[in-house]
C-alpha positions in Angstrom: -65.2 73.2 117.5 -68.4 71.6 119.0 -67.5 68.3 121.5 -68.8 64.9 120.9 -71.4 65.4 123.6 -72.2 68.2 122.4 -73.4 67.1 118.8 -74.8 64.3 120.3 -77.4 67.2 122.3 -77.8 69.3 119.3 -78.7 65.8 117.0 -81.3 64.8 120.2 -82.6 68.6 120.2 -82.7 69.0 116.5 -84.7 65.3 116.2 -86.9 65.9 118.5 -88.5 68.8 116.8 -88.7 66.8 113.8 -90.7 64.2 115.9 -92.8 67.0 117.0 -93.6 68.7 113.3 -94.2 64.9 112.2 -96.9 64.2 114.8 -98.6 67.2 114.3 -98.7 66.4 110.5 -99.6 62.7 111.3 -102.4 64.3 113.9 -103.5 66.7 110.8 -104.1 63.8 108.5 -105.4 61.6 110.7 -108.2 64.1 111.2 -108.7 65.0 107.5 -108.5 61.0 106.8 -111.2 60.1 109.2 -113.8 62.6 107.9 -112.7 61.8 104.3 -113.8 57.6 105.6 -117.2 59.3 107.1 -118.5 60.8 103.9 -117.5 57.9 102.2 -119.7 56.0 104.5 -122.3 58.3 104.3 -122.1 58.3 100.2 -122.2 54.1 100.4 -125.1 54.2 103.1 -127.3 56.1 100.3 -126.2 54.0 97.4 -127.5 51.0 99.5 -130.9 53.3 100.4 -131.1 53.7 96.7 -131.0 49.9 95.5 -133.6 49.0 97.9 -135.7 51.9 96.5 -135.1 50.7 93.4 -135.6 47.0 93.8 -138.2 47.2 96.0 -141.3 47.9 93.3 -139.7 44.7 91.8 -139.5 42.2 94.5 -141.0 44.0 98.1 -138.5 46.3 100.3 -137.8 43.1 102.4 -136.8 41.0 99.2 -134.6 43.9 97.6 -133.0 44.9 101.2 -131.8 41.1 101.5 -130.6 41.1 98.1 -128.7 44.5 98.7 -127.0 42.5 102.3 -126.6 39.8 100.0 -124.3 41.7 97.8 -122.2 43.5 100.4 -121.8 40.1 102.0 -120.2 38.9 98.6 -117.7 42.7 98.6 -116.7 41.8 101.5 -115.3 38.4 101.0 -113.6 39.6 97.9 -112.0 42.5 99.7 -111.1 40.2 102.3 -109.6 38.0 100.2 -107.9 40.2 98.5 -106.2 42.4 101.5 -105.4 39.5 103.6 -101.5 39.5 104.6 -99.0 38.1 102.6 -95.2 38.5 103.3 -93.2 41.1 101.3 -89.8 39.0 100.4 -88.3 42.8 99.9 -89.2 43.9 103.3 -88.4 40.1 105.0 -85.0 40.7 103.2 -84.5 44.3 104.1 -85.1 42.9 107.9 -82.9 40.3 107.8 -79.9 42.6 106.7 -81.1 45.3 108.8 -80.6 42.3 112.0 -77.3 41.1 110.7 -76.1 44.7 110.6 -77.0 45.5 114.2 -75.4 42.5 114.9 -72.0 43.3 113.7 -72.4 46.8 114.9 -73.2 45.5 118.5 -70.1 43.2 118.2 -66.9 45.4 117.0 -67.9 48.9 118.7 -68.4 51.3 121.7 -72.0 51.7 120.1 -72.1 48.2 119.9 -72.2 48.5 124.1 -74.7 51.0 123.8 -77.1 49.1 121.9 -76.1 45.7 123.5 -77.6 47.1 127.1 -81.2 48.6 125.4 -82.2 45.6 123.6 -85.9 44.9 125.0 -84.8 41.2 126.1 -82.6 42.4 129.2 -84.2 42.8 132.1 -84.3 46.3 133.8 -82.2 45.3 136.3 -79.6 44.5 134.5 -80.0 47.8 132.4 -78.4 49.8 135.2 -75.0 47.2 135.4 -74.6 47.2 131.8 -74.3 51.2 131.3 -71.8 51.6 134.0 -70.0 48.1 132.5 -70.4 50.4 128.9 -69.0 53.6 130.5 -66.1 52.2 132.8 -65.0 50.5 129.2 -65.0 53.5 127.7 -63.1 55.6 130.2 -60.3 52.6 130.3 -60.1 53.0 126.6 -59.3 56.2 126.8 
């Protein structure tokens, strides 16, 4: 039968090579997304090389090149306008139990002293007192 501390160090081993495979699959697709985003690039550059060629006998290269800014000015403000941030009243909702929950954990368990003392608003030096306030409760309890 495996001790507490023991799971606890086989959970912490077991996670951390899952962090590992994950990064190096974020890494991978990072890489493969990037040079997916350059030919893209490269594709739009010679559409926009195209429209000049073809406006230009029209209405001069200068005429057709401002024409061709012109209507990548006008993409842009719609793509802007369409991807700007709006709030997700799902994910606000999912964040607000997620807070309450923490909350209630912090104030009816041991693990509630455990994740009392690494909230970011303590200061560090204060870290240090509140880990040997959570451990000197939990030897007392015992």
């Amino acid at each position: 039968m495996f001790t507490s501390a023991k799971l606890l160090e086989v959970a912490a081993q077991a996670e951390l090579l899952r962090l590992k495979q994950e990064g190096k699959r974020l890494g991978r697709n990072a890489a493969l997304m990037t040079a997916a985003a350059l030919l893209v690039l490269f594709a739009l550059a010679m559409l926009h090389v195209a429209a000049v060629v073809w406006l230009a006998p029209h209405t001069g290269t200068l005429a057709a090149a401002l024409w061709v800014a012109l209507g990548d000015i006008i993409l842009a403000a719609i793509v802007f306008a369409l991807g700007r941030r709006k709030t997700d009243p799902i994910a606000m909702e999912a964040l607000r139990i997620r807070r309450r929950a923490l909350h209630e954990i912090g104030t009816a368990t041991m693990l509630g002293d455990m994740v009392r003392f690494v909230r970011r608003d303590r200061p560090a030096g204060t870290l240090g007192g509140s880990i040997a306030q959570s451990l000197v409760r939990a030897v007392q309890r015992r």
